[in-house]
C-alpha positions in Angstrom: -28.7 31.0 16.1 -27.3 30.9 12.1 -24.0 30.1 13.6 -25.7 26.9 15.3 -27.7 26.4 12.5 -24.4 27.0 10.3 -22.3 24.4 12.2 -25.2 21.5 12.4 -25.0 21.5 8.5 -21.1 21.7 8.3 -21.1 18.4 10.6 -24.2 16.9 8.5 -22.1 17.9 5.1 -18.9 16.1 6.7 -20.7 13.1 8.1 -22.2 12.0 5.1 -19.1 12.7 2.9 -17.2 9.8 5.5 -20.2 7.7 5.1 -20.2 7.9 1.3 -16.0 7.2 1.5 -16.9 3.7 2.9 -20.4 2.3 1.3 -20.4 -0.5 -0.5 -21.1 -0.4 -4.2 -23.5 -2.6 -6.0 -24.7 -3.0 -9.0 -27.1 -5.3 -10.8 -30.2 -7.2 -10.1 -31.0 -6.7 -6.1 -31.7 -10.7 -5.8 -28.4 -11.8 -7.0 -26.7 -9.9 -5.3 -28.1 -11.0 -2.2 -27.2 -14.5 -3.1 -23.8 -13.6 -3.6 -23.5 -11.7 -0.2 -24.9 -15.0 1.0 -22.6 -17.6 -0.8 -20.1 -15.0 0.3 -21.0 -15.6 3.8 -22.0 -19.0 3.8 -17.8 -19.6 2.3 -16.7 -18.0 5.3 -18.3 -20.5 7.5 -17.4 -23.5 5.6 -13.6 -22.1 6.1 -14.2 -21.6 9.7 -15.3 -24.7 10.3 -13.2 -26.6 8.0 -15.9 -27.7 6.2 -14.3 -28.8 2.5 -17.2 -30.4 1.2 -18.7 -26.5 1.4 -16.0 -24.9 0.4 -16.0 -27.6 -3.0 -19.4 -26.8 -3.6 -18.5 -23.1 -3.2 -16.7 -23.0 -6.7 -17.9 -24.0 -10.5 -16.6 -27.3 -11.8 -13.9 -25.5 -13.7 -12.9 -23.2 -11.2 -9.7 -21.6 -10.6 -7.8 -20.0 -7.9 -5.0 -17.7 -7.7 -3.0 -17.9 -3.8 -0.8 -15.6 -2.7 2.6 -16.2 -4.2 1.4 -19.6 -5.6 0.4 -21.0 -9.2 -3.1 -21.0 -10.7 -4.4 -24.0 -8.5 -7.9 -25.8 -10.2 -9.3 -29.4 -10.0 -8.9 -31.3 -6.6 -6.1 -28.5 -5.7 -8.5 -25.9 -4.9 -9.4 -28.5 -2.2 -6.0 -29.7 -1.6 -5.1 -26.0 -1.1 -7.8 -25.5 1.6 -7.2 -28.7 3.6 -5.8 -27.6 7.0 -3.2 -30.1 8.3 -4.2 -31.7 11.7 -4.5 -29.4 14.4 -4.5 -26.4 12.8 -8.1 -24.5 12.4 -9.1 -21.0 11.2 -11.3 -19.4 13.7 -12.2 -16.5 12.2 -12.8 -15.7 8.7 -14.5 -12.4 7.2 -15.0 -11.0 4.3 -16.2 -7.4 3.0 -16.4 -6.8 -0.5 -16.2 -3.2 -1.6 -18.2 -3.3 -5.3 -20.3 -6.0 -6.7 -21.3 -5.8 -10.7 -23.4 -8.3 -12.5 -23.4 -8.5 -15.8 -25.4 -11.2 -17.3 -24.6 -14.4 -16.0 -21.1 -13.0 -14.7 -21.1 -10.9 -11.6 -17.4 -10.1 -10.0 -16.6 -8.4 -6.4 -13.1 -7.2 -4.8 -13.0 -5.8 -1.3 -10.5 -6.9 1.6 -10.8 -10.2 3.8 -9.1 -11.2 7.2 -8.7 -13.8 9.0 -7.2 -16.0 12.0 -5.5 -19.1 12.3 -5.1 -21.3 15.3 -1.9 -23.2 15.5 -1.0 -26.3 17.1 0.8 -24.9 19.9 -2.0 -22.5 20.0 -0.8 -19.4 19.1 -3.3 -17.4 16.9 -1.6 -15.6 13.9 -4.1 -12.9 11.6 -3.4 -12.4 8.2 -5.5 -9.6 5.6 -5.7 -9.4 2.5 -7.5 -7.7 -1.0 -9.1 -10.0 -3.5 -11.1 -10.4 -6.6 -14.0 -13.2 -7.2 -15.5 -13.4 -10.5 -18.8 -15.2 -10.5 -21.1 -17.5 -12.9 -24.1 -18.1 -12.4 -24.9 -21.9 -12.4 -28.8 -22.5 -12.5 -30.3 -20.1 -10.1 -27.0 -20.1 -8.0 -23.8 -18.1 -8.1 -20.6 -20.1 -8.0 -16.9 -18.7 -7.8 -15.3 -19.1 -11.0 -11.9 -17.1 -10.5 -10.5 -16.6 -7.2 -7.5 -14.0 -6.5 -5.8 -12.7 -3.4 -2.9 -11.5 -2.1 -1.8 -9.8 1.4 -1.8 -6.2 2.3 -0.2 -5.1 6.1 -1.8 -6.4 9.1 -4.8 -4.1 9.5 -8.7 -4.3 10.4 -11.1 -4.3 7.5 -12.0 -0.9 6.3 
């Protein structure tokens, strides 16, 4: 019996240590950070369905974004960046952020996104990545101020 009762706590001890490897760490006021999951979320969507207007309205007026192996893009290039050519759509679009910290009126996350393009011929082609989003909050809202990512090897979100 203290052999059973010796193994149940082993497995308990080694299941919550994998747990604790992969949870999500925030930090700052509960609210905003629900807002961010949910502008977070919501710029997903507007990506998926190639909605630019969203995505626009996604990011502060002086916003700027950092592509993969691209200059600092900001004005009407953020947009210009996002605009699919005709034909060509993104399907699926997720992201998982690791930490989020709010200080003040500036909140930033990094975590890992993925994603899926559909191609004129279409052929589907996935792409992942790790980023960093810095945030400011504009009235009661959170915008994206700075964007950054870059690729990592084809894999499934952690």
């Amino acid at each position: 019996m203290k052999k059973i009762i010796y193994t149940a706590k082993v497995l308990v001890i080694l299941i919550l240590s994998s747990i604790s490897s992969y949870a999500q760490q925030f930090n700052g006021n509960r609210d905003d950070i629900d807002v961010i999951l949910k502008n977070t979320a919501q710029f997903s969507a507007y990506v998926m369905a190639s909605d630019y207007q969203g995505i626009s309205n996604s990011y502060t007026a002086d916003a700027k974004i950092f592509p993969n192996k691209s200059n600092i893009l900001s004005g009407d290039s953020i947009i210009e960046y996002w605009t699919l050519p005709e034909g060509i759509s993104t399907p699926y679009h997720k992201i998982r952020q690791e930490e989020i910290t709010i200080v003040g009126n500036t909140a930033y996350d990094y975590g890992y996104y993925e994603g899926k393009t559909k191609h004129k011929d279409g052929r589907i082609s996935t792409w992942a990545g790790k980023y960093v989003i810095v945030w400011k909050k504009v009235d009661a809202d959170w915008k994206m101020y700075l964007d950054i990512w870059n690729s990592t090897p084809q894999q499934s979100l952690p």
